[in-house]
N, C-alpha and C positions, 0 to 999 in steps of 0.2 A: 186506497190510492187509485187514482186513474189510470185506465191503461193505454199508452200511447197510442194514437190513433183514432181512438174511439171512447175521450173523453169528454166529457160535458162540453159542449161549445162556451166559448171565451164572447162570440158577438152576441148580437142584442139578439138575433132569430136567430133560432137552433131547427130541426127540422119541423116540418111542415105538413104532416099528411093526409090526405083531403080524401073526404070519402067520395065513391062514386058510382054509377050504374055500371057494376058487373056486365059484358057480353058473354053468355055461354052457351054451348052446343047444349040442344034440346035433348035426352039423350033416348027418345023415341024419335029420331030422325036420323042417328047413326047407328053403327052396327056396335057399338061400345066406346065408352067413354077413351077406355086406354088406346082404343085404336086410332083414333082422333089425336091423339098429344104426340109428342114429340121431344126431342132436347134441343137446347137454344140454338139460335142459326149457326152458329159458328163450332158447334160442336159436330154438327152431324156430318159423317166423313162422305163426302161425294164420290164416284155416284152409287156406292154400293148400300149406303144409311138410305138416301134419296129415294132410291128405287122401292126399296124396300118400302117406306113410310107411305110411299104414294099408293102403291100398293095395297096397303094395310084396310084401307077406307078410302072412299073418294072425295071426301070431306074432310083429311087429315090436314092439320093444322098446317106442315110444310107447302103447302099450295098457298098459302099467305107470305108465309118467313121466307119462300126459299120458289118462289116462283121462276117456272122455267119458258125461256123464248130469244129466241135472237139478242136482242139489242136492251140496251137496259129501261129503258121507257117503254119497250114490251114487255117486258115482266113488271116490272110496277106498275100498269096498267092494267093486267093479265089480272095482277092481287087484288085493284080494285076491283074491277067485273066480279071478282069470285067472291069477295066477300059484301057486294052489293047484294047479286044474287043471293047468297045464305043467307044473310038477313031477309030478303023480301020471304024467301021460301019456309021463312022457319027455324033455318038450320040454327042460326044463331040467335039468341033471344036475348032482349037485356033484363035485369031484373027488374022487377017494381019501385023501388025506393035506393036511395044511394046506402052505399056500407063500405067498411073496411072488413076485408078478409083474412080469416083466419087459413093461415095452410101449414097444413103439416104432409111430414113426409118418413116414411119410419121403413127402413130394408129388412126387416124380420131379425136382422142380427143383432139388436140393442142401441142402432143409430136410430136416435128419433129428434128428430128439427121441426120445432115452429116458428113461423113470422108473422108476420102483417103485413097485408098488400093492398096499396093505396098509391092514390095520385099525391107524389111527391111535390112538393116546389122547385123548379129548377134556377138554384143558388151561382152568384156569382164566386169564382175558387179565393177572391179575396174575403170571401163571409167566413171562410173555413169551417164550414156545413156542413160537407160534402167533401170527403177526401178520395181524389186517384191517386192509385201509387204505380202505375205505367201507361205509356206512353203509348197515342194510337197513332194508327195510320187514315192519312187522308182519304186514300179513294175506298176503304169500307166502310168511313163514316156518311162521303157521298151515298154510297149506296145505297146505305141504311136512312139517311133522311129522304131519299127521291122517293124510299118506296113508303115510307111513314108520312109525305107530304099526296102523293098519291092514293092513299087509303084511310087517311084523316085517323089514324089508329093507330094506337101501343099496343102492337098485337103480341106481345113477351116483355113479363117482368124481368129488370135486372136485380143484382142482387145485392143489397147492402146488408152491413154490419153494425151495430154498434155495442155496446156496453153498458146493459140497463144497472142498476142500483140493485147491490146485493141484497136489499132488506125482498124477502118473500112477498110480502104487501105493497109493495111498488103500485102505482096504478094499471099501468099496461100489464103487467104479466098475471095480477090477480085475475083480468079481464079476458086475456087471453086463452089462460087453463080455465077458468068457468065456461066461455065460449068452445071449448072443445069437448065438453062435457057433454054437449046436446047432441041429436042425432044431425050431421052433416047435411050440407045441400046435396054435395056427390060425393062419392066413394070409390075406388076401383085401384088396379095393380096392375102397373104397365110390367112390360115383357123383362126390363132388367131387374123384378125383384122387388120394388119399390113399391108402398103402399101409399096412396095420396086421399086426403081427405080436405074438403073447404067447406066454411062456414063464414056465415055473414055477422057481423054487427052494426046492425038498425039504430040501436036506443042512443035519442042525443045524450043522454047524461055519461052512457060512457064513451061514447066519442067524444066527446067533450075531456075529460079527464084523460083517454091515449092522447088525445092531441097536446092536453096542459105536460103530460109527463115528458113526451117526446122531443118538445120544443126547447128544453135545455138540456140536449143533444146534440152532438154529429154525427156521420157515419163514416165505414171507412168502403170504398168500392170494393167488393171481392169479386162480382165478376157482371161485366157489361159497359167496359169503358169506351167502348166504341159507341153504344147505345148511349150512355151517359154525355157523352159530346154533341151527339145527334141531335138529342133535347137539347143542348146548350145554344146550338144552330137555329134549331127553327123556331126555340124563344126570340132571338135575335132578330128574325126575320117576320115574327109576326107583330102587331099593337097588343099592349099589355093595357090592363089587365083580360085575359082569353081561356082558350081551353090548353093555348101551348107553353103556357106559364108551369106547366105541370107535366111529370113524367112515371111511366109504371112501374112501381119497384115492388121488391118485396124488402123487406126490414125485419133481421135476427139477432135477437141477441144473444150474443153471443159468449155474456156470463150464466145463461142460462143452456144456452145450447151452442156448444162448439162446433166450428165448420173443420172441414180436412182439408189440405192444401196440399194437393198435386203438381204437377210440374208440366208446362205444353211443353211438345217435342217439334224440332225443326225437321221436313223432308228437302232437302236439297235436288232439286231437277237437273238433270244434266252433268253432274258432278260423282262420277263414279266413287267408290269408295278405294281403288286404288290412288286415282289421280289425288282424292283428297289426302291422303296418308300423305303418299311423295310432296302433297307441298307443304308439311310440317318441317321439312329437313330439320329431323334431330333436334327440334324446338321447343317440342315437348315429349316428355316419355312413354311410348305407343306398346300394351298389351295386349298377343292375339289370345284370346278367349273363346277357345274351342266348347265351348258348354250350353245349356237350355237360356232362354231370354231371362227366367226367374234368378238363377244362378250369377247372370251379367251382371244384374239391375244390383245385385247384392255386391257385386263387387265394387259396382258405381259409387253405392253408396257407404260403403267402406273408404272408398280413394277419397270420396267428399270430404268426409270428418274430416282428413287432414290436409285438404285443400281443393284448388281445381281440378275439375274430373268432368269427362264428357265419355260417353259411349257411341262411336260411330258402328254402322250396320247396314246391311242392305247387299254383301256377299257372301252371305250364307252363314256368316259366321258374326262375333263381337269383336271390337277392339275399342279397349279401354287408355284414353287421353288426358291424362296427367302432367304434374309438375312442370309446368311453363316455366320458360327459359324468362327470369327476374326482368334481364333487361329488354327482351320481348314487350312484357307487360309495360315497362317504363317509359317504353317508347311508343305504346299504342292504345292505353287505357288512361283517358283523360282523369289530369291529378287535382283538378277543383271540386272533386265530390268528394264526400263522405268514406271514410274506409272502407265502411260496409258494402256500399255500392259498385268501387271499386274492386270489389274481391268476390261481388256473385260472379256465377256461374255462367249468365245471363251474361252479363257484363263483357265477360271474356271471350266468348263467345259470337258477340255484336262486334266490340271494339278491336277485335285481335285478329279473330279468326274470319269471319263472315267481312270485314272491313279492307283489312290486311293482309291475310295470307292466302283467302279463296276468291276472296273480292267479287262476293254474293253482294247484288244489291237487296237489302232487310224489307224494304217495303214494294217488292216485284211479284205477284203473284207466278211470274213465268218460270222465275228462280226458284221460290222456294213457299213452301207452306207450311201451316203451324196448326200439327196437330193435336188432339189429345189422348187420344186411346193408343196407349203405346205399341200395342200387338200389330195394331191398322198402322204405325207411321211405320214397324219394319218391313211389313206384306207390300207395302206401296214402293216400299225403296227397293226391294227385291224384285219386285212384277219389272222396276218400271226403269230400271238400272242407276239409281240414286244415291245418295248419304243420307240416310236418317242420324238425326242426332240426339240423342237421348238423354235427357239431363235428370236429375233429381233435387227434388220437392226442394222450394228455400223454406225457412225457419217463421211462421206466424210473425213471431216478437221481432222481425228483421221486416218484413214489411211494415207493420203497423210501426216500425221506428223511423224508415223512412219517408214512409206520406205525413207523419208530426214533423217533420221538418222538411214537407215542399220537393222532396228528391224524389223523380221519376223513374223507374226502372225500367231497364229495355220492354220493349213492348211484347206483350203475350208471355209473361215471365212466370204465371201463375195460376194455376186452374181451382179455386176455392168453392168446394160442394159438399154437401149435393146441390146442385143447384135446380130451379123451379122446373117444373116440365112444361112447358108451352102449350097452350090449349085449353088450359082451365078455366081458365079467366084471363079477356082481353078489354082494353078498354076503349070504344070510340070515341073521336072527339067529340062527336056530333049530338051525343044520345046525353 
C-alpha cells in the first residue's frame, strides 16, 4: 500500500533529478571541513548561532546563507562578492564531471539517513510531483530569491521525502548502499555529534536507472518550503528550458530511512507572558508548572494526547494551555478544512490565539519568530521579556494525509530531520 503523501505519482512526470557539478570547499584551504558547514538558514538562532559560525572559519558557509550588512541588496551582493572571490581563490572547487550525491548522516546513536542530492525539476503543484504541506511567507521567500538571483546559486539543499519500493533490489537503493561502500569524497563530524559523509555517482548506466526508478515518484517537502517556492519564482521569471528550471534537493527515503518530526516554537516580542495569560480570560484552562523545561515538555505532551496544549514561557517558570473554550474554537477556526487540520495544534494557535485573542500579526518579523531549538526559544523570551510558545511534535501520518489532499498547514508547523548540514555541496548555476 502507498503511503499517503509519498506515493507513486498519478501524472505522466514523476520526479526528475538531474545530475550536476558539485561546488565544494577544497579542504586544504579551510581549517576543516566541519568548520565550514553550518545548519540551514532558518535554523540558525541569531545572533548568538551567527556569531559563533562566523567565527568558527572565515570561509563558513553562513557568509553565503546568512550574509550580514545594512540593506537587503547589500547583503545579497556582499554573498555574491564572497563567493565570486572563493571560487577564483580556490576556496570553492567544482568537481570534474556531473554526479548525484550520496549523503549520509549518522549521530553515533543508531540514527543513520541516506539520500540523494541532485538538481531537482521544479514542478508545477498541479503535476502533484512535489508535495508542500505548509504555508510560506512572502517576504522570506523574497529574501531567499534576491539572494539566490544575486549569487546565480543553490547554495543549501532542501529536503524531500519519498517512499521508495519495499523490494531491497529497487534500483536507487541497491545504488545507493553499493555507493556508500567506497571510500567517500569527504568525511568529518560537526560539533553537534553528527557524522557526515558524501560520495559521487559518475556512471551513466546507473544514473540512468536512479533517474528511471525515481520518475514514478513524488515527494513530500519536510523541510525548505520557503526555498521550494523560491525555485518556483525564479523558474517563472527566467526562459525555459535553463539552469532555473532546476532546484538543490536532497531526496530520502524514507521506507528505508525514517525522518523525526519536531515541532518549531513561536517567540512572541513584546507580549509579556503575564499580559498574554490575562488575555485568555478563562478560555482556556492555564497550569502554573513550577518544574525543569524536560519535566514541562512531558506535561505538554501528555495534555496533547488528549487534545489542545501549548506551553507558554519566558517568566521563569512553565504554564501549560489546554482545553479551549468549544465555542472559542467555533467561532475562530475556519470550518471548510479537514478535521484534522482543524484540531492541530498549529491551527489553534494561528487562528485563535495569534488572530484573535493576542492579535500577533503570523507573518511580522517585529512580532514574533519561529524557532526551533526549544532551550534558545525560552533563553530569548526570558533575556528579552517575551512569550515563547512551545508546542509539540504533530504525528508523521497526519502530515503526509494532509499534503494527499492539497491542505496547508499554518506555516512553520514542523521541523523534519536531521536535516542536510549546509556547506557540503553547493550548486552554481553557472558551472
Amino acid at each position: 500500500m502507498n503511503t499517503a503523501g509519498h506515493s507513486p505519482a498519478t501524472t505522466r512526470r514523476g520526479l526528475e533529478l538531474t545530475p550536476f557539478r558539485g561546488l565544494r570547499y577544497d579542504p586544504d584551504r579551510v581549517g576543516s571541513l566541519a568548520a565550514v558547514t553550518s545548519p540551514p538558514y532558518d535554523v540558525v538562532v541569531r545572533p548568538d548561532g551567527l556569531h559563533h559560525l562566523e567565527s568558527a572559519d572565515p570561509h563558513n558557509i553562513v557568509r553565503l546563507i546568512l550574509p550580514q550588512d545594512g540593506t537587503p541588496g547589500a547583503r545579497n551582493e556582499q554573498a555574491a562578492d564572497t563567493l565570486r572571490r572563493w571560487l577564483a581563490e580556490g576556496v570553492l572547487t567544482a568537481d570534474p564531471e556531473p554526479g548525484l550525491y550520496v549523503y549520509e548522516q549518522c549521530d553515533g546513536g543508531g540514527l543513520l539517513q541516506r539520500g540523494l542530492i541532485g538538481a531537482l525539476r521544479v514542478s508545477d503543484p498541479a503535476e502533484g510531483v512535489v508535495l508542500p504541506h505548509e504555508d510560506v511567507m512572502p517576504h522570506v521567500v523574497a529574501d531567499r530569491a534576491g539572494l539566490m538571483r544575486a549569487t546565480r546559486a543553490n547554495l543549501e539543499p532542501l529536503l524531500l521525502t519519498y517512499r521508495g519500493d519495499e523490494d531491497p533490489a529497487a534500483a536507487t537503493a541497491v545504488i545507493v548502499e553499493r555507493t556508500a561502500e567506497r571510500p567517500p569524497l569527504l568525511s568529518t563530524t560537526t560539533e553537534d555529534g553528527f557524522s557526515h559523509r558524501l560520495w559521487s555517482i559518475t556512471d551513466p548506466a546507473d544514473l540512468a536507472r536512479v533517474q528511471e526508478d525515481l520518475a514514478r515518484h513524488q515527494a513530500l517537502i519536510a523541510d525548505g518550503h520557503h526555498r521550494w517556492a523560491t525555485y518556483r519564482q525564479l523558474r517563472a521569471e527566467h526562459s525555459s528550458p535553463g539552469p532555473w528550471d532546476h532546484g538543490l534537493v536532497l531526496l530520502v527515503d524514507t521506507a528505508r530511512y525514517p525522518l523525526r518530526v519536531r515541532a518549531i516554537h513561536r517567540l512572541l516580542h513584546g507580549l509579556p507572558v503575564a499580559d498574554a495569560l490575562a488575555a485568555l480570560g478563562g478560555q482556556f484552562r492555564v497550569r502554573h508548572l513550577d518544574v525543569p523545561l524536560a519535566k514541562a515538555l512531558q506535561a505538554l505532551a501528555d495534555a496533547a494526547a488528549a487534545g489542545n496544549a501549548l506551553l507558554l514561557a519566558g517568566d521563569g517558570s512553565f504554564h501549560l494551555v489546554d482545553r479551549p473554550d468549544p465555542d472559542l474554537l467555533a467561532r475562530t477556526v475556519p470550518a471548510d478544512r479537514p478535521a484534522a487540520w482543524r484540531t492541530l495544534d498549529a491551527t489553534v494557535l494561528h487562528a485563535t490565539l495569534l488572530d484573535h485573542v493576542w492579535r500577533v500579526p503570523e507573518d511580522s518579523p517585529a512580532h514574533i519568530a519561529y524557532i526551533h531549538d526549544t532551550e534558545a526559544t525560552v533563553r530569548k523570551a526570558e533575556r528579552d521579556g517575551g512569550t515563547a510558545v512551545l508546542l509539540h511534535p504533530v504525528r508523521e501520518e497526519v502530515v503526509r494525509d494532509l499534503a494527499r489532499q492539497g491542505v496547508m498547514m499554518p506555516r512553520k508547523s514542523t521541523s523534519f530531520g536531521p536535516k542536510p548540514a549546509s556547506g557540503l555541496v553547493l550548486r552554481a548555476l553557472d558551472v
